[in-house]
C-alpha positions, 0 to 999 in steps of 0.5 A: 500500500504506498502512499501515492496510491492510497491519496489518488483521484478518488480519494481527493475527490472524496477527501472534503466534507464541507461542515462535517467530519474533520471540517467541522466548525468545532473542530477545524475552528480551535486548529486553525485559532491554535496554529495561528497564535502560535505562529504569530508573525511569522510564516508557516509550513504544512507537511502533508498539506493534502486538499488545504483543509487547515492551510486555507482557513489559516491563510485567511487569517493572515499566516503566510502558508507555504505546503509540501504534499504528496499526493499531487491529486489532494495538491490539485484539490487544493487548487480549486480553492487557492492558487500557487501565489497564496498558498505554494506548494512543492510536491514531495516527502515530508521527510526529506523534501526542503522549500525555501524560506525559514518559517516560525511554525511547522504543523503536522496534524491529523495522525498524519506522520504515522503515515510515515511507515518506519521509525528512520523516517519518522525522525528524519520528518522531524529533523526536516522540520527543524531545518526548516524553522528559525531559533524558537520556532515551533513544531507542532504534532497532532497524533493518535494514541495507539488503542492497545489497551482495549485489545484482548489477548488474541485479539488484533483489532479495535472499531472506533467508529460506526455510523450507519452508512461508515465503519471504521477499525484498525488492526493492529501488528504489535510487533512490528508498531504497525496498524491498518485503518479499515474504512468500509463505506456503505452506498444506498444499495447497502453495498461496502467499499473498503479503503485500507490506510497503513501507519506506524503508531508512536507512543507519546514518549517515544515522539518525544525522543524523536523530538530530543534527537532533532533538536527540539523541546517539548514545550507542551502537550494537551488532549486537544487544540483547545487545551485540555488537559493530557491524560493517560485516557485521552485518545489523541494530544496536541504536542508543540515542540520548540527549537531552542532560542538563540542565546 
């Protein structure tokens, strides 16, 4: 399953739920306030900008914007609602691709840098970051929290979601820190497609040591973008790193 296959055509089109989902005022809205206050005055870079669901409504804010992107379908997506002049875009790996520029802010959300499938990778995704940000820059992740605790001996999936026209689980592969997300969607007919998406989940702590070895800081941590307090029961958390300011 690489990447650049999963984020086609089809899954662009499909991508956007103006007002739903992830692009629901609730939730969207507390992003793009956090983002924007913590870039300031300065510049900001999406890794994995994908159709511009952040990007877009930051930029409206004011925060310069600049992407890297994949998927040039998600890219062409994001075309339809801002051109190369307000928002650029560079087509290519988080991990390794550099654009110009030097920006106060680097963000990575939604689960994305598990899509990084190796523990290299995801430390080269946030040494990439770090080259990219001037001193007292900040990166910002928001990520999963593996769901193993509700894994059974013998049992290797977890359903988090199910709706009546979507059901959504993850098998997981503990061994190797592996995990399929399995996305069935129902038509009218009552018949399923399914979309599979591989990740690689990291525990909280050990993003942190990915952090220490590129330079950064943790600064904070929350259960969400409007600051919640992170506990051993929260599903997902909001990590600022910062690379140390020039004495």
């Amino acid at each position: 399953m690489q990447q650049e296959k999963i984020w086609d055509d089809d899954t662009a089109q499909r991508y956007d739920t103006p007002g739903t989902g992830m692009f629901a005022p609730e939730t969207l809205g507390p992003t793009v306030d956090r983002l924007a206050r913590l870039a300031g005055d300065g510049a900001a870079l999406e890794f994995a900008i994908g159709t511009g669901r952040v990007a877009v409504p930051l930029a409206g804010r004011g925060v310069p914007v600049t992407g890297i992107e994949l998927s040039r379908p998600m890219v062409e997506r994001l075309r339809t609602k801002a051109d190369e002049a307000t928002i650029p875009v560079t087509i290519g790996d988080m991990a390794t691709t550099v654009v110009p520029g030097t920006y106060s802010l680097v963000y990575l959300v939604y689960n994305t840098i598990s899509n990084l499938l190796t523990q290299a990778e995801q430390v080269e995704c946030f040494r990439n970051a770090a080259r990219h940000l001037a001193p007292g820059g900040r990166f910002v992740i928001e990520l999963w929290v593996p769901e193993l605790r509700k894994l059974p001996p013998g049992q290797h999936a977890t359903v988090w979601r199910t709706d009546p026209d979507y059901i959504a689980l993850d098998t997981y592969d503990v061994l190797d820190q592996r995990a399929v997300s399995h996305h069935f969607r129902i038509d009218g007919a009552g018949q399923a497609r399914l979309a599979l998406s591989p990740h690689r989940y990291i525990w909280p702590a050990e993003l942190d040591l990915m952090a220490q070895l590129a330079g950064f800081e943790l600064e904070t941590r929350h259960a969400d973008w409007d600051g919640a307090e992170f506990t051993a029961e929260s599903p997902s958390h909001v990590s600022v790193y910062r690379v140390p300011a020039t004495p």
